[in-house]
N, C-alpha and C positions, 0 to 999 in steps of 0.2 A: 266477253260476257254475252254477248246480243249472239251470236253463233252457238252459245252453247244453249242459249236458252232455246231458237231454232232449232238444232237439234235434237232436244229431251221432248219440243213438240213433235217435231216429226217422227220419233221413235214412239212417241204415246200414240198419236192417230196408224201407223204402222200396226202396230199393237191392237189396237179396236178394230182394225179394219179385218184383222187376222180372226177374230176373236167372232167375228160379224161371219165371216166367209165359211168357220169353220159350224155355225151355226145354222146356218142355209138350207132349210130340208131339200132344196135341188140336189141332183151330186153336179160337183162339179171342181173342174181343177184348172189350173194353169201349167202349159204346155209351152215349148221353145216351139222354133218354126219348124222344127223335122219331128214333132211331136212326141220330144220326151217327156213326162210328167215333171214337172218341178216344186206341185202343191197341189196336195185332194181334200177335201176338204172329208168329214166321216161316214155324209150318204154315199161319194161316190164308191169311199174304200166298201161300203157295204154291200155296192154292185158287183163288187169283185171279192166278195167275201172276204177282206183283209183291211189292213190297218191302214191310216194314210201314207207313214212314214213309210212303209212295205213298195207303194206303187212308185214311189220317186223314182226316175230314172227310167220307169218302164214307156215302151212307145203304146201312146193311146190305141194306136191302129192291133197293136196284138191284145191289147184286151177288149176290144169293140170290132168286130168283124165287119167291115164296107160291103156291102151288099153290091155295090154297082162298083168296080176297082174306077172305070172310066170316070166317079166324080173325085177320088182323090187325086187323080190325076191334073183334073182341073185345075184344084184350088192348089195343087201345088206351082201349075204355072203363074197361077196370080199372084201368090205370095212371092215368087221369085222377081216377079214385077214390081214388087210393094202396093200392088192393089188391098186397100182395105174394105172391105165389103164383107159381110158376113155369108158366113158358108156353111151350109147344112148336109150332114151324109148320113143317110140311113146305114143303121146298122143292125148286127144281131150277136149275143154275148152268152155263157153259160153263167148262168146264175148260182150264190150256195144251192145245193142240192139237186144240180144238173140238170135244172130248167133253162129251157132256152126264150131267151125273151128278146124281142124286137122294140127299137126304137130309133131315135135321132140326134147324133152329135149336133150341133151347132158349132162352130167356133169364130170367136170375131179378135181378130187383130189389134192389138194392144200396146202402144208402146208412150215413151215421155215427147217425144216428137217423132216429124213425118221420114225425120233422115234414119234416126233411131230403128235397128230391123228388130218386128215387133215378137212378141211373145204372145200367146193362144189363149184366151180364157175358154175353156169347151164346158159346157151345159149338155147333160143327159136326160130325154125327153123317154119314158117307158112308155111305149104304146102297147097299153094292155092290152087293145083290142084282138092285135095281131099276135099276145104271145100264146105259145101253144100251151097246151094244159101239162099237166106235170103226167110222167110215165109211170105205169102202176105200179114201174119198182120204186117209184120217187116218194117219201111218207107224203102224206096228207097234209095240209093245212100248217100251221106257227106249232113252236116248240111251247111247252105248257110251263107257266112257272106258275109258282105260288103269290097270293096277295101282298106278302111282304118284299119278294123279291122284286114281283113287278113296280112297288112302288121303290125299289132303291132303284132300279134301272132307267126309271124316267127321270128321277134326281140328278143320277149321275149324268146321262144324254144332257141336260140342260145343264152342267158343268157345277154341280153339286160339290163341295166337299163333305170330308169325311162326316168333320163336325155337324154342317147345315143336314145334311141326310141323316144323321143323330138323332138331330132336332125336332125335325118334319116326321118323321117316323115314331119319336117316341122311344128311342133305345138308346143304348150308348156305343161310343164309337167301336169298342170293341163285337156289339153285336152286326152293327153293320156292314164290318169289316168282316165277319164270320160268313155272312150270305155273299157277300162278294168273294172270298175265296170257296165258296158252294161252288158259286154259278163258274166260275173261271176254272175250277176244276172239270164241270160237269162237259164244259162247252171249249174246252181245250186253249183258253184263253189268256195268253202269258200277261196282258198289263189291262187296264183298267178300261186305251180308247179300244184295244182290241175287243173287249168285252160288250161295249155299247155295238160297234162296228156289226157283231154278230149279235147282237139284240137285234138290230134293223136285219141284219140279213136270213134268221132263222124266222122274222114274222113276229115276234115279240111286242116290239117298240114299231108303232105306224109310222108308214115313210110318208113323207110328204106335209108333215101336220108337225106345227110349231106352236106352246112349248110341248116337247115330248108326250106321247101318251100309249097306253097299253093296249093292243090291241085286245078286243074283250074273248075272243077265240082261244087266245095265249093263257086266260087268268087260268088256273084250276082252284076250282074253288076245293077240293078235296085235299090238298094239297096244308099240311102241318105251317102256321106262320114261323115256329122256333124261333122266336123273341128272344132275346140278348140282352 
């Protein structure tokens, strides 16, 4: 009785903590020590243009290019040591729409004890300062959507269902569900995180700002709401 009840807690706070992670404006994922992704949470997949469940298995280091090879080098001898210490490598990555932008992994060492060999939490730091600007074959500025769309899309980002974005809009489920198969057709989007995923990364939805919000570049005000 007392094991099962420990259980369904630890399966709840497992659940919340997931729930917390995936909500995180950082990007940011959990890596094994040879850095294969084993969890991304939506900003990072949105660094990489793609969905979370897409990057599992991929190694950090091929989506995030090391600027200096000599600091992965490093921190691979320390891990091999079981040194815990945090570790930071600049990098530089192609972004959706083949911007390249510069920034800084972090990763710090992770595990339930010090014997335990640990797994990688990595935090992605975008140092705007240093990314180049977009190439003039690169479009301009966030993708445009309409006032209704923009408000189903921060609904959704902040884990919306169908019903509650119904509500909050003013429509029924079947209209909300009509601009979501718009925008997933429009934006080649097979499931719903893919769709948010590419809200952040076409410029749509602001990265870094919790709860979700529109960027105002994104609204077109010209733009029909087709209410439902």
């Amino acid at each position: 009785m007392l094991v099962d009840l420990v259980r369904r807690e630890a399966v709840t706070w497992r659940n919340r903590a997931l729930l917390l992670f995936d909500r995180v404006a950082m990007p940011v994922a959990v890596c094994d020590v040879y850095g294969a992704v084993l969890l991304a949470n939506p900003a990072m997949a949105a660094e990489c243009g793609t969905t979370p469940g897409r990057l599992r298995g991929r190694d950090v280091l091929d989506l995030f290019s090391p600027r200096e090879a000599t600091q992965v080098e490093r921190i691979a001898q320390a891990l091999r040591l079981r040194h815990r210490s945090r570790y930071q490598v600049s990098v530089r990555w192609r972004a959706p729409g083949g911007v390249e932008r510069c920034g800084e992994l972090t990763a710090d060492p992770v595990s339930d004890s010090a014997q335990d060999t640990p797994a990688l939490l990595v935090m992605l730091r975008v140092d705007a300062a240093r990314a180049p600007s977009p190439s003039p074959a690169t479009p301009a500025g966030p993708a445009r959507v309409a006032p209704m769309e923009a408000r189903i899309l921060a609904l959704l980002a902040a884990g919306a269902t169908t019903a509650r974005a119904a509500r909050e809009t003013a429509l029924t489920t079947d209209g909300v569900t009509y601009h979501l198969r718009r925008l997933s057709s429009r934006w080649g989007a097979s499931n719903r995180t893919e769709l948010v995923a590419r809200a952040y990364a076409l410029g749509v939805l602001r990265a870094g700002v919790w709860p979700p919000e529109v960027s105002d570049v994104a609204r077109d005000p010209e733009a029909p709401d087709d209410g439902a």
